[in-house]
C-alpha positions as CSV (number, residue, x, y, z in Angstrom):
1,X,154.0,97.8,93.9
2,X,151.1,100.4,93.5
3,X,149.1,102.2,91.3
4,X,150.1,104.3,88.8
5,X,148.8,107.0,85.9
6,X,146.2,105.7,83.6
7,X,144.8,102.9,85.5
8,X,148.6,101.1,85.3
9,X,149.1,99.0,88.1
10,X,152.6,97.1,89.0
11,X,153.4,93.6,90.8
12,X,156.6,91.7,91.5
13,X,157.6,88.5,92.0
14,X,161.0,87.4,93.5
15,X,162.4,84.3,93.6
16,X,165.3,82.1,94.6
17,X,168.6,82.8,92.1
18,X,167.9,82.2,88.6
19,X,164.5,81.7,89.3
20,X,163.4,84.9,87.1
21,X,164.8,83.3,83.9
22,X,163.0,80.3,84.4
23,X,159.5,81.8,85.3
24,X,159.8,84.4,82.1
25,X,160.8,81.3,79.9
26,X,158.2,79.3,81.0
27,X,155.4,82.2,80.7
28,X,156.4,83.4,77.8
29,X,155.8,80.4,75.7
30,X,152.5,80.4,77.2
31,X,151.8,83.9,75.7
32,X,153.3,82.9,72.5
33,X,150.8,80.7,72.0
34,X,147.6,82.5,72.5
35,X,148.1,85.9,71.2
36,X,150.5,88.1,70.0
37,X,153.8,89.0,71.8
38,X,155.9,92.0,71.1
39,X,159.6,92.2,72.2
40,X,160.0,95.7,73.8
41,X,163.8,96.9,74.7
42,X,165.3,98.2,77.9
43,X,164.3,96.4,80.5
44,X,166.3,93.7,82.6
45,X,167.8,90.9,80.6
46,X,164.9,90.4,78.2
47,X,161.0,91.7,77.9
48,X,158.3,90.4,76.6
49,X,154.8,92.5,75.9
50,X,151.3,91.2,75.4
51,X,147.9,92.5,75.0
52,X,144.0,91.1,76.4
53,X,141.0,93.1,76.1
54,X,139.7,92.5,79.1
55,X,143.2,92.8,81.2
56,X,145.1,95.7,78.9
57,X,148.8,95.5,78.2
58,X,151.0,93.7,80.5
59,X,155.0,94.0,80.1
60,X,157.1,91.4,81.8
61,X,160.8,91.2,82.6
62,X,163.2,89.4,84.4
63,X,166.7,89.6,85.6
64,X,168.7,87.0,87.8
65,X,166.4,86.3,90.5
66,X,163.4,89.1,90.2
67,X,160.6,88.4,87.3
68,X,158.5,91.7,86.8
69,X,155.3,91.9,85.5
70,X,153.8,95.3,84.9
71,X,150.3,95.9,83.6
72,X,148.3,99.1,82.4
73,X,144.5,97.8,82.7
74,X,141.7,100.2,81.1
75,X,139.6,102.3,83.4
76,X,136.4,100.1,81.6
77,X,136.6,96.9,79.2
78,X,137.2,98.3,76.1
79,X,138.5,101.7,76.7
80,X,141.7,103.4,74.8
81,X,144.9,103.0,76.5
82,X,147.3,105.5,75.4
83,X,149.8,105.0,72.3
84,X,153.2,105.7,74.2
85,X,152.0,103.0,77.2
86,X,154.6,100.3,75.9
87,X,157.5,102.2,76.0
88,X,156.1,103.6,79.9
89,X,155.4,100.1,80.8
90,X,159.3,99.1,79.7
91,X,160.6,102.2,81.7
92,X,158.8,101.6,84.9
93,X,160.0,98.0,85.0
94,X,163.2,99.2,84.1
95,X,163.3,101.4,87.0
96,X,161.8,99.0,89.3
97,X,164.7,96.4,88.3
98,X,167.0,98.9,89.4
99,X,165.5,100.0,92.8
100,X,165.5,96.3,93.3
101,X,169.6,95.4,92.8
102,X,170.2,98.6,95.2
């Protein structure tokens, strides 16, 4: 989808219907159980947030047939990403959920 402020860049995946449930289930529970997973609000049907230190912070969506992943990686391993990126993460796949339906 392009690159964005502060090193954040954005990819989507769309499937066939009801495919974006399944995929976010599935991935999910793979997060869960190495690291810690936040539940941000806002975005599609239901978010999940997670954090690497190599990778940064990824946020990932889904709604009917579209699962979102959106991901702010740190301009070098290590580096400060800013404190208000979750709730930017959220909004831009909020937004791209939207441009998707229209």
């Amino acid at each position: 989808m392009g690159r964005l402020p502060h090193g954040v860049t954005a990819g989507a995946d769309f499937g066939a219907p009801d495919s974006g449930r399944l995929m976010y289930e599935g991935l999910r529970q793979v997060q869960q159980g190495s690291g810690r997973v936040t539940d941000p609000t806002g975005s599609g049907a239901a978010a999940y947030a997670y954090t690497y230190a190599a990778t940064g912070l990824t946020v990932v969506t889904y709604e009917a047939n579209a699962y979102l992943a959106v991901t702010a990686v740190p301009p070098r391993l290590g580096a400060d990403l800013p404190e208000d990126l979750n709730t930017g993460l959220s909004a831009t796949a909020s937004s791209a959920l939207d441009a998707h339906r229209t």
